[in-house]
N, C-alpha and C positions, 0 to 999 in steps of 0.2 A: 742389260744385254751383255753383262760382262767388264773386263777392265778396257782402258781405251788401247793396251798394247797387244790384245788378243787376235791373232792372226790366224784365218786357217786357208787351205786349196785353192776353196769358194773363191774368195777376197784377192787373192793373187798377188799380194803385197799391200793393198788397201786396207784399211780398218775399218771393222763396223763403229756406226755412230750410234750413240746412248739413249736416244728417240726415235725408234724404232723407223727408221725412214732409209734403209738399208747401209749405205758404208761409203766413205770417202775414197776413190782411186786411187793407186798407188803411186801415178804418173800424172803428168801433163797432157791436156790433148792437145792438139796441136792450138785449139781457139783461145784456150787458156794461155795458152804458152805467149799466144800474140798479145795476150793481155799484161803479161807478166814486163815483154819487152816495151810495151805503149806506156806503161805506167812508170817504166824507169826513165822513160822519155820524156814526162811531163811534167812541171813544176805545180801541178795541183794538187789535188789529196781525191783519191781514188779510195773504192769500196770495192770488197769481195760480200755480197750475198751469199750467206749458206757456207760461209769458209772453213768451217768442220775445226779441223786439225791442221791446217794451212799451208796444204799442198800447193795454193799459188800464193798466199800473204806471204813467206818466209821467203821463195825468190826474190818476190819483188821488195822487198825489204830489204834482202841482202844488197841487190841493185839501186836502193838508193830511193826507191819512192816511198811516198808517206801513204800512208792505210790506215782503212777504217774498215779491219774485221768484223763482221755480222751475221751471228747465228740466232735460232730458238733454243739453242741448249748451252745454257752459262760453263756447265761441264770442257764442252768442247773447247769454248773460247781458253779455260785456265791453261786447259793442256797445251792449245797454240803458244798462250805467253809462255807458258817455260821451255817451249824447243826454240823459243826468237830467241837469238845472238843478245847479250847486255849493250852492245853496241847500237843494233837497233829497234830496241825497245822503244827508246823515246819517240820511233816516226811510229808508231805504233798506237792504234784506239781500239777499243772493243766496245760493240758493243749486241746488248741482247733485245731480238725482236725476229718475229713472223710475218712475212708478205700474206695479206700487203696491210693492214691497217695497223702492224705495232711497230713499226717501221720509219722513219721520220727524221728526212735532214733539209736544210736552206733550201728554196729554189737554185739554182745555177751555181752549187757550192763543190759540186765533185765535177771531175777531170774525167773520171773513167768508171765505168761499173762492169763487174763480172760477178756474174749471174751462172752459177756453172750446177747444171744438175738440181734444179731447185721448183722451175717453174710445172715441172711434171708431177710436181706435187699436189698444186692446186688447180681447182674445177675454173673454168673458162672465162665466170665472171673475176673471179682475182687474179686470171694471169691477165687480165684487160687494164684491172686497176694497178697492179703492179707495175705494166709496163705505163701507164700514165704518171704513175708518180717518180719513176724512174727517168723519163723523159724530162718531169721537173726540175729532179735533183741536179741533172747534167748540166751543165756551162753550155753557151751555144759552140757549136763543134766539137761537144764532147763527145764520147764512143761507149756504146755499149756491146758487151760481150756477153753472148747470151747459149748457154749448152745443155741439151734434153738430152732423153731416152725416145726414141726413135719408136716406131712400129716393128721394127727391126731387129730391136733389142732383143734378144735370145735371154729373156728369164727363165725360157720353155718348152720346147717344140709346139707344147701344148698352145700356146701363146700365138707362133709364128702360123700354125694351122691351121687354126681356129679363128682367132681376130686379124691377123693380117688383111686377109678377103674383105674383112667386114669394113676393116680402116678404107680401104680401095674406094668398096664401094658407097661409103657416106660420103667420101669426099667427090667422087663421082656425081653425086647427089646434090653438092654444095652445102652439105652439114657444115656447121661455123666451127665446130670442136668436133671432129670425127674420129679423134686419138682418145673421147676420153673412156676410162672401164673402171667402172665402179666397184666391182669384184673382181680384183686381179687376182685373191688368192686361189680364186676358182681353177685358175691357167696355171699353178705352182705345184710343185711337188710338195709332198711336206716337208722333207728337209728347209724350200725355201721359203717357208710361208714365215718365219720367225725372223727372218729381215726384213718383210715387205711391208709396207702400208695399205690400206684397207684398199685404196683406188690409185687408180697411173692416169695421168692424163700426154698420151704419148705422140708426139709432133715430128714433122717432116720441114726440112727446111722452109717449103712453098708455105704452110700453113704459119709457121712460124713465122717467116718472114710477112707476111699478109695481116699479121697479130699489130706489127710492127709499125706499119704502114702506117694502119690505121690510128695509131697513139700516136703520128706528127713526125716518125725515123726514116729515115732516108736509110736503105740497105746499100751497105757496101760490099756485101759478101753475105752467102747462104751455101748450105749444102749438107750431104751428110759428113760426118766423122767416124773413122778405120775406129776399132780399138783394138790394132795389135797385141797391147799391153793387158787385155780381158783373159781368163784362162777361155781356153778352147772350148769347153763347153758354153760359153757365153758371146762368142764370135759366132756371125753368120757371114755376112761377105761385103764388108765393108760398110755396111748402114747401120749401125749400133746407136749412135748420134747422131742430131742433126744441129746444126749451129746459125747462129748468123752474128753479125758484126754490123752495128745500126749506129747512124750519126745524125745526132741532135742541129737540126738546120735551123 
């Protein structure tokens, strides 16, 4: 898909990622962001899922906590280690794996996980085992951070006018995954179709957090997330993402 410094309009300061699963943002959302500050807070060793390019490892590095980067593409991870500071390198681990079965650390051994833009990836049975095993990983009163692609998400008008309704009314319905679309390049332009992945599995706070519940987390926090920082063509009106912030009881 190109070099990893390739930039264009689309992306808005973000960069596409090398396995075709669209592109790292260029910013912090605000859920990330809390992640970034929680992890400089705590004396354990925290994980970024899906850390790309390490738009949240290299804060929270800078800040003092220790991480364990994890991606499916070893590409990414390289380029993360050569934008870390020599300084802190050494709080630094990488490592390579896909939610949810190539994946795999201690029971109760991480502090904190952020999960940012990941779980949209996968169909309903592995965002279930993911968040199980993730609940695992956590130390008791650890926090997980957790950020989708919303219903909301302006890939497309075609998207917003088309499945919107549809999301509504399966969840209307009590469908268990009513966000997921197996054909999203159907909803795409063709310019976008060469970022996307084959299917989006796309969540609302309520559903997410309800994902949540059900694998033993206790929600502190749900809702959508602004992405001011999206170009305008990819803003709708504040629901782009939806988040939650869950604690291991």
């Amino acid at each position: 898909m190109g070099n990893d410094n390739k930039q264009t309009d689309f992306l808005a300061g973000g960069e596409q990622t090398l396995n075709n699963t669209g592109y790292m943002t260029g910013s912090l959302d605000p859920y990330s962001q809390e992640f970034v500050e929680y992890a400089a807070k705590t004396s354990g060793v925290v994980a970024d899922i899906g850390a790309c390019y390490g738009i949240a490892v290299i804060p929270a590095l800078a800040r003092g906590a220790r991480v364990i980067a994890v991606d499916n593409e070893p590409e990414h991870l390289k380029i993360l280690r050569s934008r870390v500071s020599k300084n802190d390198l050494p709080c630094l681990q990488c490592k390579v794996g896909t939610l949810p079965n190539e994946i795999n650390f201690d029971n109760e051994s991480l502090s904190a996980i952020l999960c940012c833009r990941v779980l949209h990836l996968l169909k309903g049975e592995d965002v279930e085992k993911s968040l199980r095993n993730m609940y695992d990983w956590l130390e008791k009163n650890g926090k997980l951070f957790l950020i989708v692609d919303s219903p909301y998400a302006r890939y497309s008008d075609k998207l917003l006018q088309e499945f919107t309704p549809i999301y509504a009314q399966r969840k209307k319905q009590g469908v268990k995954w009513p966000g997921f679309i197996p054909n999203l390049k159907y909803y795409l332009q063709e310019g976008f179709r060469r970022f996307a992945p084959e299917f989006v599995h796309l969540f609302d706070g309520d559903v997410l957090a309800e994902a949540c519940i059900n694998c033993g987390f206790k929600i502190e926090k749900q809702g959508f997330i602004a992405r001011p920082d999206y170009p305008q063509s990819l803003q709708y009106d504040g629901r782009e993402n939806a988040g939650v912030v869950a604690l291991k009881i």
